[in-house]
C-alpha positions in Angstrom: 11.3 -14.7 34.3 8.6 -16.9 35.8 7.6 -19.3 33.2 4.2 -20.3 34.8 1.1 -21.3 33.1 -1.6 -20.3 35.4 -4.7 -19.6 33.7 -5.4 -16.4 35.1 -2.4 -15.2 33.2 -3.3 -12.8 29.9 -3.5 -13.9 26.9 -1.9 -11.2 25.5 1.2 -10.6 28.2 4.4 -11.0 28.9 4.0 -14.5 30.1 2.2 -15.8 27.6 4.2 -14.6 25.5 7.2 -16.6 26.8 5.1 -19.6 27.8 4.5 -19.4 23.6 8.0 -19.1 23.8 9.1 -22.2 25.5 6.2 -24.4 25.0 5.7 -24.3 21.2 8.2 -22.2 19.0 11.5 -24.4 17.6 14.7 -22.4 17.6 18.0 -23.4 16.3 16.1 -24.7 12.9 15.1 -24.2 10.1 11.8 -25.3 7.8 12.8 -27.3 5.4 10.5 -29.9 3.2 7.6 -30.0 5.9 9.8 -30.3 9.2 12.0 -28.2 11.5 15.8 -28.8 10.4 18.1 -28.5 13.6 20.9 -25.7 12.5 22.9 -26.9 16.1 22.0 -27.7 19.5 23.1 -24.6 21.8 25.5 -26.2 24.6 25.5 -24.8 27.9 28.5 -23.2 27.4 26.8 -21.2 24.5 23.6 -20.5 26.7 26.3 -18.5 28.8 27.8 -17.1 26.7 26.0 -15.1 23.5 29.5 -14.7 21.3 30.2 -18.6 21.4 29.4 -20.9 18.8 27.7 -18.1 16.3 24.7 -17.8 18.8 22.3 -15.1 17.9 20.4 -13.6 20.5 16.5 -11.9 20.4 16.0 -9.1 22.2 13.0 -7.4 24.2 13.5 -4.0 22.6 11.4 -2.5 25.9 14.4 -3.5 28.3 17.0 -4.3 26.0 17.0 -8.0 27.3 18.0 -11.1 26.0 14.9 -13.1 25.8 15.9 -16.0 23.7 19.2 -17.5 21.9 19.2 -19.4 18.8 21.6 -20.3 15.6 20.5 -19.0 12.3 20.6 -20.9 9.2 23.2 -21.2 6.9 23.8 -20.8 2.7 23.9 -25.4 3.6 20.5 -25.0 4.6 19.3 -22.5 1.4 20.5 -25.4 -0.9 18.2 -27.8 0.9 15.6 -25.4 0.7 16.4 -24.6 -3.1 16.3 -28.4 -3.8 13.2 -28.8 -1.5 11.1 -26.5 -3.2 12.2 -27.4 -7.0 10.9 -31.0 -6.5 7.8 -29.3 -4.8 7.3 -27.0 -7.9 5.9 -29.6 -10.5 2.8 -31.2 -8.2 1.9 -27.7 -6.5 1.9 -25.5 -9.3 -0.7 -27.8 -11.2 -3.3 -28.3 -8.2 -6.6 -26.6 -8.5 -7.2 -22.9 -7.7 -9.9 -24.3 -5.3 -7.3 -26.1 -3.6 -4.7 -23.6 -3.3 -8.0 -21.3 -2.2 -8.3 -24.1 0.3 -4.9 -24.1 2.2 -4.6 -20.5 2.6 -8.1 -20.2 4.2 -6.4 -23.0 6.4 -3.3 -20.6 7.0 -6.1 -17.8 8.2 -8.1 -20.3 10.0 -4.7 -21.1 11.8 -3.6 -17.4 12.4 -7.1 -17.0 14.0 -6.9 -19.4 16.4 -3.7 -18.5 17.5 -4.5 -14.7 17.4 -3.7 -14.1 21.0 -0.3 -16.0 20.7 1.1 -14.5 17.8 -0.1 -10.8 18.8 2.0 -11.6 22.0 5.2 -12.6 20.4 5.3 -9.8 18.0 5.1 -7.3 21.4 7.7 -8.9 23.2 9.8 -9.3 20.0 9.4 -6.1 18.0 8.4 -4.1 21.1 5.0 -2.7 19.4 2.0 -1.9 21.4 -0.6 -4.3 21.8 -3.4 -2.6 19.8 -0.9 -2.2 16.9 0.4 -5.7 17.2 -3.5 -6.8 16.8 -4.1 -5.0 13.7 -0.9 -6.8 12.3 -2.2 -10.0 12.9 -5.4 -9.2 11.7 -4.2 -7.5 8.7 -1.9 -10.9 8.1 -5.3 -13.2 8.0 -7.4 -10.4 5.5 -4.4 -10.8 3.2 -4.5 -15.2 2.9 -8.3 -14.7 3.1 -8.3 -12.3 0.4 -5.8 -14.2 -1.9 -7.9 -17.4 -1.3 -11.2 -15.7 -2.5 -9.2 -14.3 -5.6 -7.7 -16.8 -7.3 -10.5 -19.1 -6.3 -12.0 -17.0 -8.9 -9.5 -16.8 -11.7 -10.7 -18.6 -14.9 -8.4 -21.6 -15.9 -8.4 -20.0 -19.6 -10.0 -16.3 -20.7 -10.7 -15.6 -24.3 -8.9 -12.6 -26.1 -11.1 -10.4 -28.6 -8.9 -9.9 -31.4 -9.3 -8.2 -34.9 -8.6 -11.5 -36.9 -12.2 -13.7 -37.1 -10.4 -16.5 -38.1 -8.6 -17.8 -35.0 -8.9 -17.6 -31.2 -6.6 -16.8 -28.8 -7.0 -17.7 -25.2 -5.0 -16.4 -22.3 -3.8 -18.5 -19.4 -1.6 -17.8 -16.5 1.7 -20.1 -14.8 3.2 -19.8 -11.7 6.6 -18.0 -11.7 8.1 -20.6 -10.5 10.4 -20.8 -7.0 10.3 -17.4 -5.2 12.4 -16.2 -2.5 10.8 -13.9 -0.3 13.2 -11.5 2.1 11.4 -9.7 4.7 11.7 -6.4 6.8 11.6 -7.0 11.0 9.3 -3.8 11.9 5.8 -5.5 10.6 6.6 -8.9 11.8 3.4 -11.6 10.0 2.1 -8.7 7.9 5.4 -8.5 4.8 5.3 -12.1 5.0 1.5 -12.7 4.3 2.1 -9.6 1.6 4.5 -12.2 -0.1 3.5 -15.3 0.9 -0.4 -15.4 -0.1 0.1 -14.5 -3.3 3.0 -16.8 -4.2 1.0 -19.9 -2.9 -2.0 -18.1 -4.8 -0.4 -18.4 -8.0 0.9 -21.4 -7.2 4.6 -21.6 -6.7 7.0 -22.8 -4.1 8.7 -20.7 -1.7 12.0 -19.8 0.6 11.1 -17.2 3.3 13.6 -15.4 5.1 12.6 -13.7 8.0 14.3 -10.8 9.5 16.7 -12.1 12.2 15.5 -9.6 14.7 12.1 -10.6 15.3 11.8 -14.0 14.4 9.7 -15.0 17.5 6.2 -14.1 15.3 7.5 -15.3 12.2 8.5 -19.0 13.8 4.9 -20.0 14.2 4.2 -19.9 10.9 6.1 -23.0 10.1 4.0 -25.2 12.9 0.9 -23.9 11.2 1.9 -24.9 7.9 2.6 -28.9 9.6 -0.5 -28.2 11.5 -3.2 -27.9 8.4 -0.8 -30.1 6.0 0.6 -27.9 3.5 2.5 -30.5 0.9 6.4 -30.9 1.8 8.8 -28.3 0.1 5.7 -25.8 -0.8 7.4 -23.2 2.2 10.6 -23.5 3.5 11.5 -20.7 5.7 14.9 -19.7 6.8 15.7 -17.8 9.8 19.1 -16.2 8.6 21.3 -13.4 8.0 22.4 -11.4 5.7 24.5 -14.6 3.7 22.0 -16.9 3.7 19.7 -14.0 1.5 22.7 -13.5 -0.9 22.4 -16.8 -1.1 18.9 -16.9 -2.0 19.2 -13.9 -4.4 21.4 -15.4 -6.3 21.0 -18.9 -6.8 20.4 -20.2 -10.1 17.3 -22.4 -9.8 15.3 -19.1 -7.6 13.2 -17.5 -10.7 11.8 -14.6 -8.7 12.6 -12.5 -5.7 10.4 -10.2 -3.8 12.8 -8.4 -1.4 11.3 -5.3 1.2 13.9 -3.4 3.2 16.5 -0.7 3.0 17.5 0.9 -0.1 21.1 0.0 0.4 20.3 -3.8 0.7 17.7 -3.3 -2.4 20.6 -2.1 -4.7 22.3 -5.1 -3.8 19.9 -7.9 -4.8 19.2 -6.6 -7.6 22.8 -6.8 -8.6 22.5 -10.8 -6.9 19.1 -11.2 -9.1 21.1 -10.4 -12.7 22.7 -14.0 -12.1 20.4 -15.7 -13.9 17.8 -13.1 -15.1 15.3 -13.4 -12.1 12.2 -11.5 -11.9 11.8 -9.1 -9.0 10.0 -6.8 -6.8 11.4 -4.2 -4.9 9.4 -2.3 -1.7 12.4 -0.1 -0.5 12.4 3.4 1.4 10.1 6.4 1.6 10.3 10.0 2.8 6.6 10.6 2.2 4.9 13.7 2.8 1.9 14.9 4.2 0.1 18.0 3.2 -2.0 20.2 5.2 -4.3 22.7 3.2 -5.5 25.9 4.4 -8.6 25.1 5.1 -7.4 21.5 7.1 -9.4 20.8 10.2 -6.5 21.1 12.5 -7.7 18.8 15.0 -8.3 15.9 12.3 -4.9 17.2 11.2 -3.2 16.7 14.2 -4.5 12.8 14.5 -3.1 12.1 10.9 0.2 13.6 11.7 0.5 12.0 14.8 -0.4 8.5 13.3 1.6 8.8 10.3 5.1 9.2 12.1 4.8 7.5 15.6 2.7 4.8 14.7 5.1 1.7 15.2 7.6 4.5 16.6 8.3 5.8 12.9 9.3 2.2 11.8 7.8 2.6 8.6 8.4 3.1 4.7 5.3 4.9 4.2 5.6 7.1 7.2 4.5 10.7 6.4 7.5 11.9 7.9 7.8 15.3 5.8 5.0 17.7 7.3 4.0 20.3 4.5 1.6 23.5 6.2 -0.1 26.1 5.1 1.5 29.1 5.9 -1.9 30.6 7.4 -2.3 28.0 10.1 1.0 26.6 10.5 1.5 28.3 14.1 -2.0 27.3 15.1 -1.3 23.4 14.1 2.1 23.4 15.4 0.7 24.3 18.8 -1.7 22.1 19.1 0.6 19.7 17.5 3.3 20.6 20.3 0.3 19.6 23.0 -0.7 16.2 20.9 2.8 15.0 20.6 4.3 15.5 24.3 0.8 13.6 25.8 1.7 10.7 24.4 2.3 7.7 26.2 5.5 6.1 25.9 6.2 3.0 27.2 6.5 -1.0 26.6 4.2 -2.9 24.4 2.2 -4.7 27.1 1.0 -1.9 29.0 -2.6 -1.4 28.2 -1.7 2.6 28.1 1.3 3.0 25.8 0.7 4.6 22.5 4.2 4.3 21.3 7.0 1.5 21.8 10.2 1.5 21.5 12.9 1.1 18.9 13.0 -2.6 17.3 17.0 -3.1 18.1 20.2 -1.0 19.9 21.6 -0.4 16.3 18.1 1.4 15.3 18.3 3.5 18.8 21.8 4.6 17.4 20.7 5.2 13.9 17.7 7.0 15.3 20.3 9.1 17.4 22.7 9.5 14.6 20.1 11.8 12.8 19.1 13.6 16.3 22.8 14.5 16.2 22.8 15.9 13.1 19.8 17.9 13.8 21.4 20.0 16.8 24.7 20.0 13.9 22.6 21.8 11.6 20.6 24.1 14.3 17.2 23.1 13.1 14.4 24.4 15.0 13.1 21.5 17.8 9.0 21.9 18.3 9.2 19.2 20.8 11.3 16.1 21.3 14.8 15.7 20.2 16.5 13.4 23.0 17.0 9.6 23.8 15.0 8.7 26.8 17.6 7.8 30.0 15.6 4.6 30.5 16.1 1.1 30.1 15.4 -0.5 26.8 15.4 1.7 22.8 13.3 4.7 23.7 13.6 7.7 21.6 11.6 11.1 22.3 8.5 11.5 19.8 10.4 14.3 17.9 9.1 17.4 15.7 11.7 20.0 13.4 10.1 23.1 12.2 11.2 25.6 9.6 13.6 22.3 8.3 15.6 23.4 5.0 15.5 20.6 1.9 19.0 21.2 2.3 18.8 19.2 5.5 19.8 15.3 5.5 16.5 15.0 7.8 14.4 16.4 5.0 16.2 14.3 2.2 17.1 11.0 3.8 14.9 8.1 5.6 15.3 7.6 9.4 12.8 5.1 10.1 11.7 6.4 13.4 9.4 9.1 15.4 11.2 12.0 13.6 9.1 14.5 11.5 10.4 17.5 9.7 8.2 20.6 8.3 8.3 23.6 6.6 5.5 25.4 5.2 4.8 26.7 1.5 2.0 29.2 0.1 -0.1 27.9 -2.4 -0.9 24.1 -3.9 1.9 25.2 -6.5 4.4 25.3 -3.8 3.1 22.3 -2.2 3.8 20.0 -5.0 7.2 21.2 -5.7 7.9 20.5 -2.0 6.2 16.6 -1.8 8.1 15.8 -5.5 11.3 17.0 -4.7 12.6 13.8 -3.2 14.2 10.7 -4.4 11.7 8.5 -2.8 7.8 8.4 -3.8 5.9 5.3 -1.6 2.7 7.2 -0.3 1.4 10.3 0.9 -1.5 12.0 3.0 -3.9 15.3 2.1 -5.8 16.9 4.8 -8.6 19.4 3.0 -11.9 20.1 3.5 -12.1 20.3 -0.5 -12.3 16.7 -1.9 -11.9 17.5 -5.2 -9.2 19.3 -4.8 -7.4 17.1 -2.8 -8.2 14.3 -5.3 -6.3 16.8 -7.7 -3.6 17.0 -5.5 -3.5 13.4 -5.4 -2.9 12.9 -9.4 0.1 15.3 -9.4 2.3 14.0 -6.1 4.9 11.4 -7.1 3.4 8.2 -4.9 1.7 4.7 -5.8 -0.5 4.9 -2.5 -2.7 7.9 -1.1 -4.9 8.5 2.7 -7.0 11.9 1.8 -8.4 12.8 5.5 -7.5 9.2 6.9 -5.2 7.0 8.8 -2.9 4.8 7.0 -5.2 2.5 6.3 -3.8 -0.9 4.1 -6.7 -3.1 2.6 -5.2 -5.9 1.0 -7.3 -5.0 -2.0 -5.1 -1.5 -2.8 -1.9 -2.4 -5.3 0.8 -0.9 -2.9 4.0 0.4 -4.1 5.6 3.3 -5.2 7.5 5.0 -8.1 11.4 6.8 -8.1 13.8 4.8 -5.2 11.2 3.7 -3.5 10.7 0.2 -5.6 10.3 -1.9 -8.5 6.8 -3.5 -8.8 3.4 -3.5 -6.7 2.5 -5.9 -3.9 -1.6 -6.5 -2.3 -4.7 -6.5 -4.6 -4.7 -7.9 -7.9 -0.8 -6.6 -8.8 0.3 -8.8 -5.8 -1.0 -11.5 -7.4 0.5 -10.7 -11.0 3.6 -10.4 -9.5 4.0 -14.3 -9.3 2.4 -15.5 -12.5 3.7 -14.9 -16.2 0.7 -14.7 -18.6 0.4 -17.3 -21.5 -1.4 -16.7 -24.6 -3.0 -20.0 -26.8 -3.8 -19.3 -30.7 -5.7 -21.4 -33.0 -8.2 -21.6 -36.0 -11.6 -21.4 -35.4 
């Protein structure tokens, strides 16, 4: 790969990208107490040869390349991070809300000037196109913008009305104290900022653990917090595995942990977080549906469908990836549907024409084709789709199942990818059964020309987040979160914010 840095290259390329790469990101390390912390040169043995010496490799999901080695942190390196933040706890959780308000406008001031760079990373690490990349990063600065004009307005004490006129009580709120934040590898910036605002917005002191497969993004985070001077110990971020987040998850000096990822991981920390008594939050799996109403504009229809399960190539909780139709117009929607879904253009992140990427990771490619397998097992009915692309890198087919039984493990379990499943049903009645009957409850999607009874529709479906007629849009002033399997707890808005401070209440005579 040429690593040149003419100035006539993109910002937002390839190149840059690994000119970023080379010139400015620190691998092998970790952040600990204000500096990078090297885990262990890599030897040129080890640059060789990606088994030796625990080397961990990042990979260019759009050709399946190796595009950068690097050692991951160990459980040595959480202690240090644990003791770090503990002796960082006392002065930051008693500085001003104006100061606090201060330093994360300095995190989005940071994130803004290195838009392009971060935007590139995240494509060449997580394989995203460029336009959705952009609207991470962006969605990353509204959220430390948004927690910085909140708490800047949180009153240091609020007065209680109570039904005894002889004393006063006043409420106040704490920090929660030292937080370890886990987060997922297919929104790469955006989970983090989700955690990360708030907890410095309440005021306490932090461990991050990135996902190990796209760590690229994530790594620039810690030179902007050197860059605008956040105090030592305040962040400490850990690019690790899955020991060093055991490790985090269990430790007794951690007093909350906000975890995002699979259900099967979830189960476990909250088995680690009993050690202790720790507070948590939970944003686990989805199987979210989407209803389409009789009287549905079928072409906005087909947009929301589309964008609901092959935006980010499925790789997401809230994914509308159960398609419930009206029986009336379910062959007119599936055809133009059909039409939609096989014009879209696949291809690598970079290209100023794709509309959908690739897979994050080979083991998400097989997962992906795991489920395609079980599809032709169980004869359902393939619209369009269905196959593995024969190219290089973790392609997978945009894919639609029609007619798809509950019975079906499609229609029951998660597959975070570009697989949808429908069936149809007659009334709203039927409807509701259909979007309830699952184990998971994150979000869900209404297409009707009738507002009000969509809005109806909306306070009977199992789900903490709802899009009537609309893209999934996220504002980082919506509580998000859902009920059932799919979590424990609400992140964004005001919740997000609750979620690290514990409320104290102050009663005396008048």
């Amino acid at each position: 790969m040429n690593m040149t840095t003419d100035s006539s290259i993109s910002a937002i390329s390839r190149e840059a990208a690994f000119n970023t790469l080379k010139n400015e990101l620190v691998l092998n390390a970790a952040y600990i107490d204000g500096e990078w912390v090297t885990v262990a040169p890599l030897s040129d043995e080890s640059d060789s040869n990606s088994n030796s010496d625990n080397v961990h490799c990042l990979y260019d999901p759009s050709v399946g390349q190796v595009i950068a080695k690097t050692r991951l942190s160990t459980t040595a390196h959480v202690e240090a991070a644990v003791t770090a933040a503990t002796a960082a706890l006392a002065s930051w959780s008693q500085t001003t809300v104006s100061e606090r308000a201060r330093y994360l406008h300095a995190i989005a001031d940071a994130l803004e000037e290195r838009f392009d760079k971060v935007v590139a990373l995240s494509v060449l690490n997580n394989g995203k196109p460029v336009e959705e990349a952009k609207i991470d990063a962006s969605d990353a600065i509204a959220s430390y913008r948004y927690y910085a004009n909140l708490i800047a307005k949180q009153e240091t004490w609020t007065e209680v009305s109570t039904t005894e006129s002889s004393v006063r009580l006043l409420k106040t709120y704490a920090p929660i104290g030292v937080c370890a934040l886990i987060v997922p590898w297919n929104f790469p910036m955006v989970t983090s900022a989700w955690k990360l605002a708030p907890a410095l917005a309440a005021g306490c002191t932090v461990l991050l653990k990135p996902s190990e497969v796209t760590l690229l993004p994530e790594l620039m985070l810690g030179n902007i917090l050197s860059s605008i001077g956040l105090p030592k110990g305040v962040v400490n971020i850990l690019p690790g595995a899955a020991e060093v987040g055991a490790a985090m998850t269990s430790h007794t000096l951690i007093d909350k942990i906000s975890f995002t990822g699979s259900n099967a991981i979830g189960e476990k920390v909250m088995t680690q977080a009993a050690k202790g008594i720790k507070d948590i939050s939970l944003e686990l799996g989805g199987k979210s549906a989407i209803v389409v109403r009789a009287d549905a504009d079928l072409d906005l229809a087909c947009e929301l469908i589309v964008g609901g399960i092959f935006t980010n190539a499925g790789q997401i909780c809230s994914a509308t990836s159960r398609l419930l139709v009206h029986c009336d117009i379910a062959e007119s929607l599936y055809q133009k549907l059909k039409t939609h879904t096989q014009n879209i253009n696949i291809g690598e992140g970079f290209a100023a024409t794709t509309q959908m990427g690739p897979l994050v990771s080979q083991q998400q490619l097989k997962q992906v084709h795991n489920y395609l397998q079980i599809a032709t097992e169980e004869n359902l009915a393939c619209l369009t789709g269905g196959q593995v692309l024969n190219r290089a890198g973790y392609f997978v087919s945009p894919t639609i199942y029609t007619k798809v039984p509950k019975t079906s493990r499609l229609w029951t379990e998660e597959i975070f990818g570009p697989v949808l499943v429908s069936t149809t049903f007659r009334d709203d009645a039927e409807a509701l059964r259909l979007a309830n009957d699952s184990k998971f409850a994150l979000a869900a999607t209404i297409v009707s020309a009738d507002q009000s009874s969509a809005l109806e529709m909306a306070l009977q479906i199992n789900a903490g987040h709802f899009w009537i007629n609309e893209q999934q849009i996220v504002l980082p002033e919506a509580g998000w979160g859902g009920f059932k399997q799919s979590g424990i707890g609400r992140e964004l808005g005001e919740d997000g914010l609750a979620a690290y401070q514990k409320s104290k209440h102050v009663l005396f005579a008048k």
